[in-house]
N, C-alpha and C positions, 0 to 999 in steps of 0.2 A: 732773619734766622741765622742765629751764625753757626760755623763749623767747627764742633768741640779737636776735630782732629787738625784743623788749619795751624800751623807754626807761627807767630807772630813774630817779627824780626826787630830789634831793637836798634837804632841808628850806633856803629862805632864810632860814637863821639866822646868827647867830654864836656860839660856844663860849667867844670869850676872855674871861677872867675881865674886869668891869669896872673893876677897881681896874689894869689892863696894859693900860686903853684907851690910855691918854693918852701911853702912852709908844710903842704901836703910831702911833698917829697922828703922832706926833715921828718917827718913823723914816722913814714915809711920806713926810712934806713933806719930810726931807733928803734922801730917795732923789732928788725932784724936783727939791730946789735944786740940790744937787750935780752930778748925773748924768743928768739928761733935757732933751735939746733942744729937742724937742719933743714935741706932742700932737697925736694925730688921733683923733675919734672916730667912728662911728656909736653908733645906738639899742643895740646889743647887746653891741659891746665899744669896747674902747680901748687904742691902741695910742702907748705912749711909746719917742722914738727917745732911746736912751741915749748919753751919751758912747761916744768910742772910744778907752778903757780897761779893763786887766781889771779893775780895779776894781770902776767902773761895775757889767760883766754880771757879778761874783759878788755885787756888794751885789741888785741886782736879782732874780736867782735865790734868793739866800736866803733876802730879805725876801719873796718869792713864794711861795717854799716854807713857810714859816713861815705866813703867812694862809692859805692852801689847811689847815694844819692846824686853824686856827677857822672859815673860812668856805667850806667845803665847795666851795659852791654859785660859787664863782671858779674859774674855771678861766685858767689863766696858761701860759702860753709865750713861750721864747726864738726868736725868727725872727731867723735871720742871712744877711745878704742882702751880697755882694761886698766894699761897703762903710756900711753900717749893721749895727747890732744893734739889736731895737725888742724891748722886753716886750709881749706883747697880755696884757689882761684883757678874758676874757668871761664872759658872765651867761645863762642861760636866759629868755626873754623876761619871765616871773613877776619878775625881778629887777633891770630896765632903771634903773628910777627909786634903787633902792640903786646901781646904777654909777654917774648920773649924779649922788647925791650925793657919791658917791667922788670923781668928776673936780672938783667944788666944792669940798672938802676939797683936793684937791692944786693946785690952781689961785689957791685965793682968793674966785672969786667968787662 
């Protein structure tokens, strides 16, 4: 019998093979050149506001969809609000410091 209230924990790992890092990473920083206005974070997620094109929310969704399939442990959503479309990345607290390398990676700094 299982427990509908039990949490499930997902391993902070990653699956993608290391030789398709470098080109996941390339894909990243142009989702961000291209198509993110901006950046807001906290400690647990982040949330980039995409251009307003479809473009933009299919490369966004894809590229989302796509790393949720090596890193589980990301959880990503399209929030569509009147006039913005924002992608949120969030993390299990066990995972904060891997997001805020992630916004370092897309950022620069």
């Amino acid at each position: 019998m299982s427990d509908l209230g039990a949490r499930h924990t997902v391993p902070i790992a990653c699956t993608l093979d290391v030789g398709d890092l470098p080109e996941r990473v390339d894909e990243w920083k142009q989702l961000f050149g291209d198509s993110v206005l901006a950046l807001t974070q906290d400690a647990g997620s982040v949330r980039l506001l995409l251009a307003p094109t479809e473009d933009a929310l299919v490369a966004a969704a894809s590229l989302a969809q796509r790393e949720k399939e090596c890193c589980a442990f990301f959880d990503f959503a399209i929030e569509l609000e009147s006039d913005q479309r924002w992608l949120r990345v969030t993390v299990p607290e066990s995972a904060e410091e891997t997001l805020r390398s992630f916004v370092e990676m897309l950022t620069g700094i």
